[in-house]
C-alpha positions in Angstrom: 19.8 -4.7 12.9 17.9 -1.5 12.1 19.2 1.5 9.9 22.4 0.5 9.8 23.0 1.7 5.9 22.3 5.9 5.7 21.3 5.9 2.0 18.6 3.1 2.7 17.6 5.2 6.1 17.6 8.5 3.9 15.6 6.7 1.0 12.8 5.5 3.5 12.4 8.8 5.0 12.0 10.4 1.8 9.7 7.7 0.3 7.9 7.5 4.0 7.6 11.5 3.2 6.3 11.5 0.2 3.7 9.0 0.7 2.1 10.7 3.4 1.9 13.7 1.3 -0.1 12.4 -1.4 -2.9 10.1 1.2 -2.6 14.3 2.5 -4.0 15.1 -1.3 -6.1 11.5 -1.4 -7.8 12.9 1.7 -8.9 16.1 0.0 -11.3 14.0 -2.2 -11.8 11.0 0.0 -13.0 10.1 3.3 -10.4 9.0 6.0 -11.2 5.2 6.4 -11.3 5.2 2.5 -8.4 6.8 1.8 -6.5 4.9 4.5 -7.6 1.9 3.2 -6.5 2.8 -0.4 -3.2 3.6 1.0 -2.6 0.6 3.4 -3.9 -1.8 0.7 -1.4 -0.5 -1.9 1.0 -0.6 0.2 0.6 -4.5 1.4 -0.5 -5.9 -2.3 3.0 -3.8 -3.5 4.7 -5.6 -0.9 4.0 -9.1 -2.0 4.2 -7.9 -5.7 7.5 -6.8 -5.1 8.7 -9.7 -3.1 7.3 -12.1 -6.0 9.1 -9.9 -8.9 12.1 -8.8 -7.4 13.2 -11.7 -4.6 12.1 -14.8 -5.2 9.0 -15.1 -3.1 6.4 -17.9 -3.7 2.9 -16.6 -4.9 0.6 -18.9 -4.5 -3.1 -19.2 -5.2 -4.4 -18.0 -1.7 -2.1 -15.2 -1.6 -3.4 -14.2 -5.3 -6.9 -14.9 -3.5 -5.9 -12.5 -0.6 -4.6 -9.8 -2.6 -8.1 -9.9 -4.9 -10.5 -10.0 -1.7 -8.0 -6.7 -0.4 -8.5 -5.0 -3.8 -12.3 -5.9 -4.1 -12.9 -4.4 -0.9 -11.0 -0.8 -1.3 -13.0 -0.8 -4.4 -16.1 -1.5 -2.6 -15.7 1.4 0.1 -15.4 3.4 -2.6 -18.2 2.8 -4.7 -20.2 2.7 -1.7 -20.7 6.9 -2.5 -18.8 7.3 0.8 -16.3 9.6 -0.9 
């Protein structure tokens, strides 16, 4: 299918855009692989977030599980004092 709506291929530029100039800012205080995995892990735990709150999708207790383990380990690498 792809872009096939302009204000939804507009709104992911922008948003894509954006993003990447904030992890620019993230990467002024962290390290790459930190800040990366800050980024990447927001990203994929907002994904299922979203898709619980706003369409319907199932969470169940592993995917809680997974989301914790992704959370406990950005917060790890940061702690770590690699920053």
């Amino acid at each position: 299918m792809g872009f096939t709506r302009l204000s939804w291929t507009v709104a992911t530029l922008i948003s894509g855009a954006i993003a990447t100039f904030f992890l620019s800012l993230a990467l002024l205080t962290f390290d790459v692989g930190v800040g990366y995995a800050i980024w990447t892990s927001v990203a994929g735990v907002g994904i299922v977030v979203i898709g619980a709150l706003f369409f319907g999708q199932r969470l169940n207790w592993q995917k809680i599980l997974g989301m914790v383990v992704v959370i406990g380990g950005v917060v790890g690498l940061r702690l770590s004092g690699a920053a």
